[in-house]
C-alpha positions as CSV (number, residue, x, y, z in Angstrom):
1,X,44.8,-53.3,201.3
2,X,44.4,-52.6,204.6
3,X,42.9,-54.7,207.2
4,X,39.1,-53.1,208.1
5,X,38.5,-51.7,211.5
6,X,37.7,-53.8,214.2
7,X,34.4,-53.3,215.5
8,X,33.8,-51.5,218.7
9,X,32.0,-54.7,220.0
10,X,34.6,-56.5,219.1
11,X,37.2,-54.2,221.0
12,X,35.4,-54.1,224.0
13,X,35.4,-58.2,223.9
14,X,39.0,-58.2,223.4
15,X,39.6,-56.2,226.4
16,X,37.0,-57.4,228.7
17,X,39.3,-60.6,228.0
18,X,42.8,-58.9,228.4
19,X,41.3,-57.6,232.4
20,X,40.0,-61.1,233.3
21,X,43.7,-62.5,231.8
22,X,45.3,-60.3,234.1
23,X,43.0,-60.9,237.0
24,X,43.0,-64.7,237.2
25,X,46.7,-64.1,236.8
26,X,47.3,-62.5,239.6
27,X,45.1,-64.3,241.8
28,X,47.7,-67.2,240.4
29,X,50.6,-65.4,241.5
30,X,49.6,-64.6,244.8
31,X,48.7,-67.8,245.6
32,X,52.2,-69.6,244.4
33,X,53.5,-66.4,246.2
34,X,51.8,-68.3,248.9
35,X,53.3,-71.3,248.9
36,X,56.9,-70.1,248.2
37,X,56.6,-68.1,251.2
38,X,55.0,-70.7,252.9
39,X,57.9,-73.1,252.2
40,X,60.8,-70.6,253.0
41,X,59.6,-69.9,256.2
42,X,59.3,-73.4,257.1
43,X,62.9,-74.0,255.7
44,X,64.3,-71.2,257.6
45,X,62.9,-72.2,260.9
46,X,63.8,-75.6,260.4
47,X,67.2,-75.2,259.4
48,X,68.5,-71.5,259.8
49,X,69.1,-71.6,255.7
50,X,66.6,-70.0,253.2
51,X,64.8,-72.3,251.1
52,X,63.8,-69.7,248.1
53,X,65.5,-66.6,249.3
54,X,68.9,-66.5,247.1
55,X,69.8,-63.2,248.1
56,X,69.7,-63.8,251.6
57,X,71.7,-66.8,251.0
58,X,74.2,-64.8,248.9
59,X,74.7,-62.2,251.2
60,X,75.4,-65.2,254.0
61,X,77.8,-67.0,251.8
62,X,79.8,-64.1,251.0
63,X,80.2,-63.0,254.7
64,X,81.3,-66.9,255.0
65,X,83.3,-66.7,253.1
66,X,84.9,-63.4,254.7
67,X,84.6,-64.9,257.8
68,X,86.8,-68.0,256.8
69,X,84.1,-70.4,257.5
70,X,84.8,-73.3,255.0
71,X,82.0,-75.5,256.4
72,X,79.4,-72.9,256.0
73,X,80.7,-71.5,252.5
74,X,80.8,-75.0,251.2
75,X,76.8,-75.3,252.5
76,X,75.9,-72.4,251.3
77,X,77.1,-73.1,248.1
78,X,75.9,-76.1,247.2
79,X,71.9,-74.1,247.9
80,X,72.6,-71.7,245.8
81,X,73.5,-74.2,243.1
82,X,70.5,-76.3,244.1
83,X,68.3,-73.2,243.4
84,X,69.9,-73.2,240.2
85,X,69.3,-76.6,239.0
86,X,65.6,-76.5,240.0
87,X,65.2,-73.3,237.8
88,X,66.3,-75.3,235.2
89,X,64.4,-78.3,235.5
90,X,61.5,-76.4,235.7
91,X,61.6,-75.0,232.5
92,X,63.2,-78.5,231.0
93,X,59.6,-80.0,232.9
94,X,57.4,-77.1,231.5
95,X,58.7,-77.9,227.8
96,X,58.2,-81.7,228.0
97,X,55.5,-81.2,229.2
98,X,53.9,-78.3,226.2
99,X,54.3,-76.0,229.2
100,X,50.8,-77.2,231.1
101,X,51.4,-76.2,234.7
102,X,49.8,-79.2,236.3
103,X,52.8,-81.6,235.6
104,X,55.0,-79.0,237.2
105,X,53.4,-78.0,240.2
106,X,52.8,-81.9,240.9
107,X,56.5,-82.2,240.5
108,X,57.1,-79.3,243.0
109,X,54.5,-81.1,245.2
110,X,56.2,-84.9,245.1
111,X,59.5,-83.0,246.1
112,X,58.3,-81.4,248.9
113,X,56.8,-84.6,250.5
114,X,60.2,-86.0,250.2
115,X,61.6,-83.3,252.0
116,X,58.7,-83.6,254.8
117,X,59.1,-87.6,255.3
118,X,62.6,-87.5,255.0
119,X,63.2,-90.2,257.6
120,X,67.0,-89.4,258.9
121,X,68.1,-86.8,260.9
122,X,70.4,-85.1,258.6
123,X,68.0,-82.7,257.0
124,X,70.0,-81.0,254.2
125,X,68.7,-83.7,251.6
126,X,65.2,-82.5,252.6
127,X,65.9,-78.9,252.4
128,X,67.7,-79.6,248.8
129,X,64.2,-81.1,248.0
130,X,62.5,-78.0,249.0
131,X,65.3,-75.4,246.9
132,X,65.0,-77.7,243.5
133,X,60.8,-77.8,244.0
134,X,61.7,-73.7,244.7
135,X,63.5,-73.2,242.1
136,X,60.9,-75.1,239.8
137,X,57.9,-72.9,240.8
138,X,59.3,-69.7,239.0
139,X,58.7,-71.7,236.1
140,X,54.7,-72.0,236.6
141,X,54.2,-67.9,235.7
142,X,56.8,-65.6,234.6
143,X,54.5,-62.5,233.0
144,X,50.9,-61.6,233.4
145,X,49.8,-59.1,230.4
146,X,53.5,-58.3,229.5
147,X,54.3,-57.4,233.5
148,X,57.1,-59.4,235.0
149,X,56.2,-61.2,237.9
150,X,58.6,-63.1,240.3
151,X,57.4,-65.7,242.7
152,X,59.9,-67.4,244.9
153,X,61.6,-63.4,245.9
154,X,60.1,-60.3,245.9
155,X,63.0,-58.0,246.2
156,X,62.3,-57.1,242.1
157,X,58.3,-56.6,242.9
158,X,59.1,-54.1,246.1
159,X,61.8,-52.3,243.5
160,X,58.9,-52.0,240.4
161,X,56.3,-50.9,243.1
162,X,58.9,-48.4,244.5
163,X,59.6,-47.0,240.7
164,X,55.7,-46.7,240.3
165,X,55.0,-45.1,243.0
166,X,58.2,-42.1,242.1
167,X,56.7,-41.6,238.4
168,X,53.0,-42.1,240.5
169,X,54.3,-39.2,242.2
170,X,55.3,-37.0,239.7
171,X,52.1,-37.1,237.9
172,X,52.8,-40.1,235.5
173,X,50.0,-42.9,235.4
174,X,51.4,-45.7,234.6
175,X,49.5,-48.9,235.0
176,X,50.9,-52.3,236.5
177,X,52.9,-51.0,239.5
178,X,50.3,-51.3,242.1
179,X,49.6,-55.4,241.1
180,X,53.9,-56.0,242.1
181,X,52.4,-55.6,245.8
182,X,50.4,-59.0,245.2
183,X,53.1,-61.7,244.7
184,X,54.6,-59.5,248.0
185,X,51.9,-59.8,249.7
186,X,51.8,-63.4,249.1
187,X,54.7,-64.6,249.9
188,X,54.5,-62.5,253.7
189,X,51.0,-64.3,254.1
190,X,53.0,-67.8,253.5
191,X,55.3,-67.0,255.4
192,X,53.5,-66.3,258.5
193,X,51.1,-69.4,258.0
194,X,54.9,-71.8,257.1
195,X,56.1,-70.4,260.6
196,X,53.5,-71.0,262.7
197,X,52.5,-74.6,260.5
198,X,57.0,-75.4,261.4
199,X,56.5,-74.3,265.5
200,X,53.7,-77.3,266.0
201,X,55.3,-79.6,263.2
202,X,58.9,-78.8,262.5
203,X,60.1,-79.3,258.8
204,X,57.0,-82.0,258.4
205,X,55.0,-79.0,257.9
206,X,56.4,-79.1,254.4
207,X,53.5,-81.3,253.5
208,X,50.8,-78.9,253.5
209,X,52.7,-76.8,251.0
210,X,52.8,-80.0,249.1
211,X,49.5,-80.0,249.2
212,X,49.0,-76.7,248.5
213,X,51.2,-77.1,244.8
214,X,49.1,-79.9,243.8
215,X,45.9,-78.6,244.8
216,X,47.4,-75.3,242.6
217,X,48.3,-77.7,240.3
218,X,44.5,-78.5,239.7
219,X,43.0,-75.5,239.8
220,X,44.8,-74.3,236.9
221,X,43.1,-76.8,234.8
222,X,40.3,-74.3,234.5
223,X,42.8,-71.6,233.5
224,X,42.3,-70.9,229.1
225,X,44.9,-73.0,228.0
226,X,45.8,-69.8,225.9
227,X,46.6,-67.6,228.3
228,X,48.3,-70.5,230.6
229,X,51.0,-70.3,227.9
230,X,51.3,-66.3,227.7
231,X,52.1,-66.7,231.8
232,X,54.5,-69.2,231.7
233,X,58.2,-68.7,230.2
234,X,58.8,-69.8,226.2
């Protein structure tokens, strides 16, 4: 037999929830877009290497390595790596922890006060703290309603806006593009708070994104556990 109809009550329930899913969401993604941006910047002013920005670094270790610079390769390397190994612990941290975002972000926030106290003057352990907490974050949300959503580079939400805005153009409404402007415009809103936070407090500054992960950290407490686990990755 088949199953009876739902009711249209009952429809308009389910997606009064889907919008409000989607919304809160977002609102989450802009704000780790936040941070991330936040972090880079300070990173980048701090040390002339990007924090969360792998393609930049890619591009940089790749001229390096054209260039013959050993040093530099070697450097660049070993962040790109970093950013590796923090992807990966995130989503090791996520599963031990039945994928609840708090344990995470509080994990991305202990790192980055190591990296802001670090008390010698060689700063590459402190900016390796900052590319594994990095790499950690794009564990807290990968989707919101079945749209991929990246937060520590934006390169992939400028490309799905662009694609939107083509079919946008010839007559195709499609829904979703518009929202890949959010973790965007997150990330360049972090990014100008991080670099005027590094100019008056150098790579200290990394504290207040710190801050801002564990305060993140709570606020997602009040997220439906339910649709916590259909943003983060499986």
């Amino acid at each position: 037999m088949l199953p009876p109809p739902r009711k249209p009550y009952a429809n308009a329930a389910l997606a009064h929830r889907r919008l409000w899913r989607g919304r809160i969401g977002m609102m989450l993604v802009g704000s780790l877009s936040v941070l991330a941006g936040m972090t880079d910047a300070i990173g980048f002013m701090a040390s002339g290497d990007f924090v969360s920005f792998m393609s930049g670094n890619t591009t940089r270790l790749a001229v390096a390595i054209g260039a013959g610079d050993h040093s530099l390769t070697v450097r660049l390397l070993l962040l790109v790596a970093t950013f590796v190994l923090g992807n990966a612990l995130g989503i090791v941290v996520s599963r031990f922890s039945r994928r609840h975002a708090l344990p995470l972000l509080l994990y991305i926030a202990a790192l980055l006060c190591c990296g802001a106290f670090w008390p010698f003057e060689d700063m590459l352990p402190a900016l390796l703290a900052a590319i594994v907490a990095m790499g950690m974050l794009n564990a807290a949300v990968e989707e919101v309603n079945g749209l991929p959503v990246g937060l520590t580079y934006v390169t992939g939400a400028l490309s799905r806006f662009g694609r939107g805005l083509g079919r946008w153009l010839l007559g195709e409404r499609r829904s979703g593009w518009r929202v890949q402007l959010i973790p965007w415009g997150g990330m360049f809103v972090g990014a100008v708070i991080g670099a005027v936070l590094q100019q008056h407090m150098g790579l200290r500054a990394l504290w207040v994104s710190a801050a801002l992960a564990a305060v993140l950290g709570l606020v997602s407490l009040k997220i439906p556990r339910r649709w916590h686990l259909g943003y983060m990755p499986r």
